[in-house]
C-alpha positions, 0 to 999 in steps of 0.5 A, a space after each residue: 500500500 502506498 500513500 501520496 503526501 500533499 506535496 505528492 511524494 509517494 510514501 512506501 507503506 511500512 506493511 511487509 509483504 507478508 502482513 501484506 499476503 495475511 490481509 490478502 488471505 483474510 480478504 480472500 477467506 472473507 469473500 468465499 465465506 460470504 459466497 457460501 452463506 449466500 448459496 445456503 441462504 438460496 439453498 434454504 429458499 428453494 426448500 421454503 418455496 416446495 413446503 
Protein backbone atom coordinates (compact mmCIF):
# COMPACT_ATOMS: atom_id res chain seq x y z
CA UNK A 1 0.00 0.00 0.00
CA UNK A 2 1.15 3.31 -0.60
CA UNK A 3 0.08 6.98 0.31
CA UNK A 4 0.57 10.32 -1.73
CA UNK A 5 1.64 13.04 0.82
CA UNK A 6 0.08 16.77 -0.30
CA UNK A 7 3.20 17.90 -1.92
CA UNK A 8 2.76 14.42 -3.83
CA UNK A 9 5.71 12.35 -2.61
CA UNK A 10 4.98 8.95 -2.75
CA UNK A 11 5.49 7.17 0.64
CA UNK A 12 6.31 3.35 0.98
CA UNK A 13 3.58 1.57 3.30
CA UNK A 14 5.75 0.11 6.19
CA UNK A 15 3.41 -3.12 5.57
CA UNK A 16 5.78 -6.45 4.91
CA UNK A 17 4.81 -8.15 2.35
CA UNK A 18 3.99 -10.92 4.23
CA UNK A 19 1.23 -8.86 6.72
CA UNK A 20 0.51 -7.69 3.04
CA UNK A 21 -0.11 -11.68 1.78
CA UNK A 22 -2.03 -12.32 5.52
CA UNK A 23 -4.52 -9.46 4.83
CA UNK A 24 -4.96 -10.83 1.30
CA UNK A 25 -5.56 -14.20 2.64
CA UNK A 26 -8.27 -12.80 5.17
CA UNK A 27 -9.76 -10.85 2.08
CA UNK A 28 -9.84 -13.89 0.21
CA UNK A 29 -11.43 -16.41 3.34
CA UNK A 30 -13.65 -13.35 3.94
CA UNK A 31 -15.14 -13.48 0.27
CA UNK A 32 -15.71 -17.38 -0.10
CA UNK A 33 -17.44 -17.26 3.49
CA UNK A 34 -19.67 -14.53 2.21
CA UNK A 35 -20.16 -16.70 -1.15
CA UNK A 36 -21.21 -19.82 0.94
CA UNK A 37 -23.51 -18.05 3.36
CA UNK A 38 -25.21 -17.00 0.28
CA UNK A 39 -25.81 -20.00 -1.55
CA UNK A 40 -27.01 -21.72 1.71
CA UNK A 41 -29.37 -18.88 2.29
CA UNK A 42 -30.54 -19.78 -1.87
CA UNK A 43 -30.49 -23.40 -0.97
CA UNK A 44 -32.84 -22.73 2.04
CA UNK A 45 -35.26 -20.56 0.00
CA UNK A 46 -35.66 -23.12 -2.77
CA UNK A 47 -36.59 -25.52 0.14
CA UNK A 48 -39.31 -23.00 1.85
CA UNK A 49 -40.94 -22.35 -1.63
CA UNK A 50 -41.54 -26.63 -2.23
CA UNK A 51 -43.48 -26.87 1.56
Amino acid sequence: MARFRPEGVLLQSSLSPHLTQEFAMADLAFVVTALAGFALVALVAKGVTKL
